[in-house]
Structure formats: structure tokens, C-alpha cells
N, C-alpha and C positions, 0 to 999 in steps of 0.2 A: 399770839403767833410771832413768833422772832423774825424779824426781817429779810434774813438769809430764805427761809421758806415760805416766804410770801412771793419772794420775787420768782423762784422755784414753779411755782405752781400757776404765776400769771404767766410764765414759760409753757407747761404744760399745756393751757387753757388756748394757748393764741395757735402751738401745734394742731391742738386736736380740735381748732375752729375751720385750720388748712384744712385738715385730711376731710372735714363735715364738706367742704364747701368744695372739694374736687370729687366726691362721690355723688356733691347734690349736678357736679357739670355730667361727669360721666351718664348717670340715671337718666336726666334730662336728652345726651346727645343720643342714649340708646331709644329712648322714645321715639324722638325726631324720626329718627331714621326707622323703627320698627313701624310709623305713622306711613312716614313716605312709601316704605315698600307693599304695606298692604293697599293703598291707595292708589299705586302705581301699578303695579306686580303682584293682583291678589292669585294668580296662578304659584308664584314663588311660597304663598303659603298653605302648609299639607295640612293644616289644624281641619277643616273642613272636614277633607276623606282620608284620613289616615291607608297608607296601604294601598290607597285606589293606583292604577298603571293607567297612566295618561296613553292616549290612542293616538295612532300618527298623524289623525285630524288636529291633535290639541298640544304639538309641539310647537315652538318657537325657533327661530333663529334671526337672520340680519337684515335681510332686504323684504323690502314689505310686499306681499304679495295680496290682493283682494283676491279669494275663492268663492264662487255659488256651487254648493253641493244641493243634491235634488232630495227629500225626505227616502230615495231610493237606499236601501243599505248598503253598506260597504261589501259587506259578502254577499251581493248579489254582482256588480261587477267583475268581471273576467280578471283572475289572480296574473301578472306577465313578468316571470321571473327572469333577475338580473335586466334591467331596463336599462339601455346605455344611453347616455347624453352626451350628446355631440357637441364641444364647446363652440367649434369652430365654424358654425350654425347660427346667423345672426336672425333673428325675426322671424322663429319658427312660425310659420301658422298664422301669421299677420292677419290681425284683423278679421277674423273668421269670429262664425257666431253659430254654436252650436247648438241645436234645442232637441229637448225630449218630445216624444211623441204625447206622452200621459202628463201635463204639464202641471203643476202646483202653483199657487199663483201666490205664496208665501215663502220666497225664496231664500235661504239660509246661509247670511255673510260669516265668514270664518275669517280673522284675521290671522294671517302667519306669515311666518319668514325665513327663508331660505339663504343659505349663502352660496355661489353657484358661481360666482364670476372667477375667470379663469384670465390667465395672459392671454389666451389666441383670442377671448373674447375681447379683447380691449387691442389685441392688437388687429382686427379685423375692420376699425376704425382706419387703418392707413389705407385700406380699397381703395385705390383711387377712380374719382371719376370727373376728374377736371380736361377741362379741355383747352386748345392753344390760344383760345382768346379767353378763357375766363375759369376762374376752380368754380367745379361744382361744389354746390351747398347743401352736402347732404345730411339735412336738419328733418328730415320728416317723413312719413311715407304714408302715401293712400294705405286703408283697407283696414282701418277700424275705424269701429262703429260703437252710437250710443245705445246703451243693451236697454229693453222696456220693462221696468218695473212691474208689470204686469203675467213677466212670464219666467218662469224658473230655467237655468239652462242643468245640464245633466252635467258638466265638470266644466268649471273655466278657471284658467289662470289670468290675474291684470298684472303684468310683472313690465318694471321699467327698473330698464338692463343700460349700460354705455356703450351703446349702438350708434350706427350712422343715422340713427331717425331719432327722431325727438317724439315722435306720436309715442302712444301706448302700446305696449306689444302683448297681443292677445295671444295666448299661450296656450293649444289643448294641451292634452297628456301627451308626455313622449311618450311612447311604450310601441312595441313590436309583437303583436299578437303573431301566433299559426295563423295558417289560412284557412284553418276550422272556425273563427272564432263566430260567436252564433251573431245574425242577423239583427239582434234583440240589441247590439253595442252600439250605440248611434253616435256615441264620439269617435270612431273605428271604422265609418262605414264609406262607401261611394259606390257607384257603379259604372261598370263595365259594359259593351255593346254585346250582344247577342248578333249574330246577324242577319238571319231570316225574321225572324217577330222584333228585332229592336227590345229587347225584354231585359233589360240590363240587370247585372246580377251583383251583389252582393263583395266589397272588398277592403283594402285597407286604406285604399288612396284617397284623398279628401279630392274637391271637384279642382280647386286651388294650391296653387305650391306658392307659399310667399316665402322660404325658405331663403333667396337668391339676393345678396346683398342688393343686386342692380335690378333687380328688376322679377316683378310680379306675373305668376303665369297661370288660365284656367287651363286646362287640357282636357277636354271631357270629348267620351264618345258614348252614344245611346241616344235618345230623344232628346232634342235639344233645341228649344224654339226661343226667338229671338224678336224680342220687338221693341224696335227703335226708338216711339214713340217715348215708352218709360222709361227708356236707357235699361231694359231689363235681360240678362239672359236667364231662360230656366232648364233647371235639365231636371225632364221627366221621373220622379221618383217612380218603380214599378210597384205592382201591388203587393200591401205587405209590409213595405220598408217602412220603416218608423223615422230614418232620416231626416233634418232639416236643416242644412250649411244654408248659409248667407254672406255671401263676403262682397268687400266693396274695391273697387280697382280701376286705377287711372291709368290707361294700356300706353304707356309711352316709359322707355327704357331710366328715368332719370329717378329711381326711388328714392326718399329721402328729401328731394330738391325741390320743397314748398313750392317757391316763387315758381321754377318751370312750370310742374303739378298742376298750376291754378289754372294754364293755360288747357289743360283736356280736361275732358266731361270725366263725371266720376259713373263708372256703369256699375250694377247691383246681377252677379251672378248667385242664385238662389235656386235651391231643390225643393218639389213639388210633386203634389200629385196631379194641382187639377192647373196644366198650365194653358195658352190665351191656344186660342184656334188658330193653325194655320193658315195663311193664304197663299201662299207660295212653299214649293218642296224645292230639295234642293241634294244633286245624288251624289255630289263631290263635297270634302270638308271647306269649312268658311273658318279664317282670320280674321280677326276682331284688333286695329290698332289704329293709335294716334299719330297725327304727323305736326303737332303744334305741342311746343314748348320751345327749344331753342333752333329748331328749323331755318333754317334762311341763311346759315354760317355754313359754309361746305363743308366743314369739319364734322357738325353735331350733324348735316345731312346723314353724313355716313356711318358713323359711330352711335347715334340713336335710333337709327329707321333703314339705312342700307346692308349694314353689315348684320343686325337681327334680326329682318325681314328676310336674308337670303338664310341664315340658319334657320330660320323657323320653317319656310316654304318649301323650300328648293326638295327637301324630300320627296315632296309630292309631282313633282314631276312636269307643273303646269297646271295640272289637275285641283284645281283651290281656286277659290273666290276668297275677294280682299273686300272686308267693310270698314272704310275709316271714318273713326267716330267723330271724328275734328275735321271737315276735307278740307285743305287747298287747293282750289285749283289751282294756281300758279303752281304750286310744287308738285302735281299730280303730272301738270303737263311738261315741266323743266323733266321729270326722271321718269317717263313714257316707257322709255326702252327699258328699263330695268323690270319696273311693272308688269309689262307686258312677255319681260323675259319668264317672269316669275308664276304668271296664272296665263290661264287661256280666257278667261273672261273679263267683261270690263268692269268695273270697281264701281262698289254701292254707297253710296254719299249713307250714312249710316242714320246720321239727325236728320235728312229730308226724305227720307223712305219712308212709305207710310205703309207696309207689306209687311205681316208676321211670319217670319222665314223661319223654316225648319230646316233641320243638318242635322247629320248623322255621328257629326265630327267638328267640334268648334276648339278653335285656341285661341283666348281672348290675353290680348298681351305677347310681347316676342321673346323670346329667349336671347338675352343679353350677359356678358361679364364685363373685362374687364375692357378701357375703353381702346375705341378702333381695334378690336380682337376679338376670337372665338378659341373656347375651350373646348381642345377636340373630344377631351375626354367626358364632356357634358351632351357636347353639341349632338346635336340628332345625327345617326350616319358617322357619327366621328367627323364633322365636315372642319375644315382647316382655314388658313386667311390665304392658302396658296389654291383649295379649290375658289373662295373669293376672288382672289384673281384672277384668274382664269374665266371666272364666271360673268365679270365684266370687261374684260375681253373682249368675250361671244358675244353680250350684251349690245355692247354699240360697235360691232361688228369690225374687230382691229384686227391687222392683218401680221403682224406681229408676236410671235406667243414668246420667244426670247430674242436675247438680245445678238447682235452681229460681232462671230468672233473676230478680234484684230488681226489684220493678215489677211482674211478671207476673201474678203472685196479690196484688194490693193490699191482702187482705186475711190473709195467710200473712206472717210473723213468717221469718228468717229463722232457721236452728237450729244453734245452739253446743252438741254436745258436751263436758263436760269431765271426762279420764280421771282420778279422784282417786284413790288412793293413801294408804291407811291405816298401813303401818308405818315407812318408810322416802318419803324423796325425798315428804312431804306438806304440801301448799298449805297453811298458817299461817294463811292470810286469805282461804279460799275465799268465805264470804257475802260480803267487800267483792268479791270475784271476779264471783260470781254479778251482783249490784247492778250493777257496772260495766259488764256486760253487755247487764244487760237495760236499763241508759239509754241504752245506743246504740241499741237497738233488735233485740237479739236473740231469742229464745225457746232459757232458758238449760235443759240436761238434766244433770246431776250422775248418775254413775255408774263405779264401779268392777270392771274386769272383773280376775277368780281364775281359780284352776283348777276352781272348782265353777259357776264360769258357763257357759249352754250355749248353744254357739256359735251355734245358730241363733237363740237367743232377743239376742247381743248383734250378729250381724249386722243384722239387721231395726233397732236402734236404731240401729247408725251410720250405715244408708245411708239413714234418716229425714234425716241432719242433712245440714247443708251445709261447716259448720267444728267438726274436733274439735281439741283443744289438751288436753297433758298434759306432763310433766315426763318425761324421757330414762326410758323401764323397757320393760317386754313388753307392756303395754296399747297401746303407739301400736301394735302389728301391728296392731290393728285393721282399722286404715287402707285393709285391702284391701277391704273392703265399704262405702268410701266412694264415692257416685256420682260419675261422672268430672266433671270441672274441679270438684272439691272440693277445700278449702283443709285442712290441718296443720299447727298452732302445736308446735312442740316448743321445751319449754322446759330449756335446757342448765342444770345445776348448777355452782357454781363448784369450779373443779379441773382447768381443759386441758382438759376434756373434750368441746370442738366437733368435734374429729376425728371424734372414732370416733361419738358422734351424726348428724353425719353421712354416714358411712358406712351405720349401721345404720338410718336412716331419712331423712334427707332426699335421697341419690342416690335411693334406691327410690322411693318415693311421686312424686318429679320424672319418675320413668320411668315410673311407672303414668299419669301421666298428669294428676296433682294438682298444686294451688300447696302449695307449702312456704313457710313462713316457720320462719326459726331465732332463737329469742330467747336471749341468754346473760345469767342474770343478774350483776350488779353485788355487789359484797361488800356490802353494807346492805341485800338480799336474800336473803341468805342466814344459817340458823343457826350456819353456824363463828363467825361475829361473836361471837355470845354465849358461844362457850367459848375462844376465842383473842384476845390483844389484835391490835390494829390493825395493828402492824407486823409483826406474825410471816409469817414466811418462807411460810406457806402462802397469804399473800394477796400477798403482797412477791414470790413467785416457784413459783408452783405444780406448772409442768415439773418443778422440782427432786425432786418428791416421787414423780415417777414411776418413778425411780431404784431404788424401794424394791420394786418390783414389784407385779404388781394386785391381791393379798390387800392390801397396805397402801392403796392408792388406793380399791378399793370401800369398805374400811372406814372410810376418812379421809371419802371425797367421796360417796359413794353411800348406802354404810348408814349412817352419822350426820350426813347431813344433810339439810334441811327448807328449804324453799322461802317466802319470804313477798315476793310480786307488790307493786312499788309501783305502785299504781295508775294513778296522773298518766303512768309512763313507757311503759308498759303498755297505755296507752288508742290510742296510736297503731297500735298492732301490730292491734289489733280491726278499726280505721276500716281499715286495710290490706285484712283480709280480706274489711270487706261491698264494697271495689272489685271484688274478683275474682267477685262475684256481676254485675257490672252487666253489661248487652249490649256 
């Protein structure tokens, strides 16, 4: 062989060892991979059933949902066309636990996944429910439970959604049956009162709405007995029903907020046939609520237990009995007059009762939104923050219902409240405050409400005045025994914090029916000046610091800081309010 084609063909050899040794990688990475997806993704392969059509049981998609289906068949379930999902619906059905009557006790997991999450679902995370001394932490919510291994349920969803709660969101079916649908649907079912026999009938309503970002509500009318002893309420299943809800619920407005939460008993509303004997009847409906979580702050007074207890009751006219499952007395006896405004009877310590009380009518939990406010358009009655006002008012018997127009009494002084504030968040320069005041023409009141102020003695001063003004804390609640078209200076601290001010008080008071004015002060108003130079990032860019979470921001912006009014800028805001006096 000539050397020219030697060298030729050891060319050849060394090409065609490439091309062997990228077909022996190709080969190899198709394996790999054909390994990994049978492995991983034996649904992805159709070699099995050629042709078979996967059932809507045995589709996949993104979020991981745990289902227990009952060996009942699919087309035995009631068909519900076009089924609408509500995005805007956070924690449907929370914590509910639905059973069959004819129960399998080889219950059948199905893994699958859905993709469902929506903007308003993520942006229903900004709900606010922080209050002026502290954000809530809404991380969690009563009212699911661990399901028993032992028993099959008829349709459950486990879906964990990016919600204000960190718990599990137990999910029935959405769907919208007719109001034919047969009694035989037990994920679909509740009942209704009768009202001669109590024989409650057959509907769509579950006994429980956890629907409500803030808060968990049972609402049931029929047979419904209630004993303390278990922390149990039950409502009478009639004969027939196959029904079996069980839901678990911490009756105090703060969903989501673990830490509060831990503070009320967790009570177990459940449907039955055979439930505990009565010892006591009872011919008016009973509330069911806690008064322990953040209690003891005026703010969360009002905003978790005054302002939902008056939407939940008030409809009833007086006519209601109150069981609170947590009592205080200290706070039973501080807010008497509200209580007493609210029921004709006196109020059942719920954990030291030892009496199996029947009702015809039980709401266990209040109806809440968003914070210090009521949604009329939720609210029982359509009820407003302006009939709240009003409501206490009458309450601690003010004599007051609005305010004194300017001119009127020529010789009455118009009356500036000012809420001061001794540890934290205090006016620096309250005399030039006062002074300012009264050159315009005020009649200035100086006053700071605690927790050893009582309440009827600092209602009577506010609804004297015409304008109160204070610095963002729990003293502005006052506000609510302001006479209507009454003015609120709230004065913002520097630190971001116009938001959530006005959430916790200037939406409210605008809805009760009062002028709001919001004043934010200026950095040469404020004490961080004197412990930070000029440039520092907390006056340079304050958002940045919220990053740090709210223990850092109350102790940055709230607890170490003091307020000093420049007067000159300040004087307008005053002239503001005596407008809203004039005809």
C-alpha cells in the first residue's frame, strides 16, 4: 500500500471512530432520559393502553392537590354544569370535614394538580388586618383538622394555596347545584329550620362559612345543642339525612394570627343524629364568641369584639343570649353597657357552665372584615360604621348625636380634644399645641385615655368635643363617641406609615360618618432627627426599613419616637377643621 493511501484511510478510520462514539453518546442520553421518564412519569407513557382516554380523575397539572374519592362512582354524583370559581375567595370551606354515610374504610388517594392561582388570589394577601400598636400576623387559621384513617370521606380537596394562612386549606367542591338536588349529595347538604316540628330540611348551605379572609362563621338554625363541657356544638341531623360536617373554629375575629388563635379554645361544631340531652331550652338565638386574643388594647377591643359583635347581634333586637367561650371578667365588666345594650340577658361563662343548652338559632363566631369597619354590603341588615356610631352613642347614653354648628351658640367655644400620650409617640411641644389652639379660637381639652380609664367617664368627654386630634396609637378609637359630622386630626409618625393609619383609622371614622384630616409629619418634626444624621437611609428611604419586619419598624418608628408640631405648618390643618363646623 503506498503511503499517500495509508495515511488516507487512517483519516478515514479516526472520522468514522467520531461519528461511532457520538451515536454510542446520543443512544446512551436517549436511554437516560427514556429511563428517567418512565420512572418518574409512567402516566407520560401510552405503550400500556394504547388509545385508552384518561378520565378527569387521572389528569395532572401544577399544584399538588391530595383527593379521597369514595369507591362511589363518578356518574353517580349529581353532573353541575359550568361550575364557577371564585378567585377572589380565599379559604373556601376551611377546615371542614365531610363524610359519607355508607363509609369504606379503604379510602382511595389520587394524586393531582391543578393550576388555579389567579392575581386577586395573591393579591388578597394585602387584606389588612394590623392594628395601631402592632400588624397582624396572619400566618394561620383555625379549622382544619387531622382526617382518620379509618374512614373514607365522599370528595375532599388538600390544596395549599398563597393565602393569609399558612394551615391546610380543606377544599369541598365548588359547584352550584338547583335547589332540587337530591338529599343523597352529602358534600351539598345542611339544614334549614322548620318552625313548628324544628325538622330541618335539606339545602346547599354547609353549617360553616370559612370563606371570610377575617374571620370564621357557623350560622345554623334547627336543633342545635350545645355543651360546654366538650367545647362541642351539634346540630341535630333530621331523619334520613346522611350528612356528617365537622368543622373546628376559634370564634374570635383574628384568622390566620396563630399567636392570637392560641389564646381561644378551639370549639368542634359537628352534625348528628343522636346528639347529648338537653338540660336547659332556650326560645331566643345564642352567640357563641371569644373575647381573649389581643383584648386589653382599645383598639383590638373594638375592632375584634365591638364592632362584630354589634354586626352580628344588633339584628336581633336584644333578643340573643351571648356565650363567651374565653370570659373575662375584667372586660365583661369594663364594656357592661355595650353588652347589655346588645342582649336582654346576662352572659354564660361558656367553659364554667355545666348545662346542655338547646337553641333554635346558634352563630358561633362574629362576622368581621376589614379592620375597625363593617361591610354594608355583607353586613346583616346592611348595617354601616355610622349606625355603629350611633349605636354607641345610645349605648353609654351620650347626649350628643352631632356636632354644634359654628355661629350657633355665639357664645360656646368650639372643643378640641387632644389625645396625649405619655410613653411613647408624645407631643414635645404640647403647651405651644394647646396655645395654638386656643388663638384660633378653640376651647382646648388635654387628655390621655389607658387602660384604667373608664369608658363611660372618657365617652362623655369626646362626644363634648367637636375636633379630637392625636398621634397614630389606640386612643384615636375613641372616635367612636364622636358626635356625627365630627372632625379627626390623626397625626402620622415618620416611617411609611400613612398606610396602615389609614386603614386603622381614617377609612373608619370617614365611614362613621366624621371629617378626617391626615397629617404626616416632616423630618424636623420628628425625634429620629436628634439621634440620626440627616442623611441616613431612614429619612433618605424609609420603605427600606420595613424589610426588617414589624418588631424592627414599631421599635424604629413607633416606640422611639416623639413628635414635636411646627406650629406655623400645623395652623392650617386647625383653620381646616373649624370649616367643617360652619352651615
Amino acid at each position: 500500500m503506498k503511503p499517500g493511501e495509508r495515511s488516507k484511510l487512517l483519516r478515514n478510520l479516526r472520522q468514522e471512530s467520531k461519528r461511532f462514539r457520538l451515536l454510542v453518546v446520543v443512544i446512551g442520553f436517549f436511554l437516560v432520559t427514556l429511563t428517567f421518564i418512565v420512572v418518574t412519569k409512567p402516566e407520560a407513557i401510552l405503550f400500556a393502553d394504547v388509545g385508552k382516554k384518561l378520565s378527569s380523575d387521572e389528569a395532572t397539572s401544577s399544584i399538588v392537590i391530595e383527593e379521597r374519592t369514595s369507591v362511589q362512582r363518578l356518574d353517580e354524583i349529581p353532573r353541575v354544569d359550568n361550575p364557577v370559581v371564585d378567585a377572589s375567595v380565599r379559604d373556601n370551606n376551611e377546615g371542614t370535614e365531610v363524610k359519607g354515610e355508607n363509609e369504606d374504610n379503604s379510602p382511595t388517594k389520587i394524586q393531582r394538580n391543578i393550576a388555579i392561582q389567579t392575581k386577586e388570589e395573591e393579591g388578597i394577601q394585602l387584606q389588612n388586618t394590623i392594628g395601631p400598636d402592632q400588624f397582624g400576623n396572619n400566618n394561620g387559621n383555625e379549622g382544619s383538622e387531622e382526617k382518620s384513617e379509618d374512614k373514607k370521606e365522599e370528595v375532599k380537596h388538600k390544596v395549599t394555596l398563597p393565602t393569609v394562612s399558612n394551615y391546610t386549606i380543606n377544599d369541598s367542591i365548588d359547584t352550584k347545584p338547583d335547589e332540587t338536588t337530591s338529599t343523597e349529595v352529602v358534600a351539598l347538604q345542611t339544614n334549614e329550620q322548620t318552625e313548628p316540628t324544628l325538622q330541618a330540611k335539606s339545602s346547599t348551605k354547609h353549617l360553616c362559612d370559612f370563606t371570610n379572609f377575617r374571620a370564621n362563621v357557623c350560622d345554623m338554625e334547627g336543633e342545635i345543642v350545645i355543651h360546654p363541657n366538650s367545647s362541642s356544638i351539634f346540630f341535630k341531623e333530621p331523619a334520613g339525612s346522611s350528612r356528617d360536617e365537622q368543622w373546628k373554629i376559634r370564634p374570635y375575629p383574628r384568622k390566620g394570627d396563630e399567636v392570637c388563635l392560641s389564646h381561644s379554645s378551639e370549639l368542634t361544631v359537628k352534625s348528628t343524629q343522636t346528639p347529648p340531652q338537653c338540660t336547659q331550652y332556650h326560645d331566643v338565638p345564642g352567640i357563641i364568641f371569644s373575647v381573649t386574643g389581643y383584648t386589653g388594647n382599645l383598639f383590638h377591643d373594638f375592632t375584634d369584639v365591638m364592632v362584630p359583635l354589634f354586626t352580628t347581634a344588633n339584628q336581633f333586637n336584644g333578643e340573643v343570649k351571648f356565650l363567651i367561650s374565653d370570659m373575662m371578667i375584667w372586660w365583661v365588666r369594663k364594656y357592661h353597657r355595650v353588652l347589655e345594650a346588645l342582649s336582654n340577658y346576662p352572659v354564660i361563662d361558656f367553659k364554667n357552665d355545666n348545662e346542655v343548652h338547646c337553641f333554635k338559632h346558634v352563630i358561633v363566631g362574629l362576622h368581621a372584615y376589614m379592620e375597625f369597619t363593617i361591610d354594608s354590603k355583607l353586613a346583616p341588615k346592611n348595617y354601616s360604621m355610622v349606625d355603629f356610631n350611633a349605636f354607641m352613642r345610645r349605648a353609654y347614653g351620650l347626649k350628643r348625636d352631632s356636632v354644634t354648628v359654628l355661629g350657633e351658640q355665639p357664645s360656646k367655644k368650639p372643643r378640641l380634644l387632644i389625645i396625649s400620650r405619655k410613653r411613647t409617640r408624645t407631643f414635645l411641644n404640647l403647651n405651644e399645641i394647646v396655645e395654638l389652639a386656643k388663638d384660633i379660637g378653640y376651647e382646648v381639652i388635654v387628655n390621655e385615655a389607658d387602660v384604667s380609664t373608664r369608658i363611660s367617664q372618657m365617652a362623655e368627654v369626646v362626644n363634648s368635643c367637636d375636633v379630637m386630634m392625636g398621634v397614630h396609637g389606640a386612643g384615636l378609637t375613641n372616635c367612636v363617641f364622636l358626635p356625627r359630622n365630627g372632625t379627626l386630626i390623626q397625626i402620622v409618625p415618620w416611617g411609611a406609615l400613612d398606610w396602615i393609619s389609614r386603614i386603622d383609622f381614617g377609612d373608619p371614622s370617614t365611614q362613621m360618618g366624621l371629617h378626617y384630616m391626615h397629617y404626616s409629619i416632616s423630618i424636623e418634626e420628628s425625634s429620629l432627627l436628634e439621634e440620626y444624621p440627616r442623611d441616613h437611609e431612614m429619612f433618605r428611604n424609609p420603605v427600606a426599613f420595613h424589610k426588617n419586619g414589624f418588631d424592627f419598624v414599631k421599635k424604629t418608628f413607633m416606640d422611639n419616637q416623639n413628635v414635636r408640631l411646627d406650629v406655623k405648618r400645623f395652623r392650617s390643618v386647625l383653620l381646616e377643621a373649624l370649616d367643617h363646623l360652619t352651615p
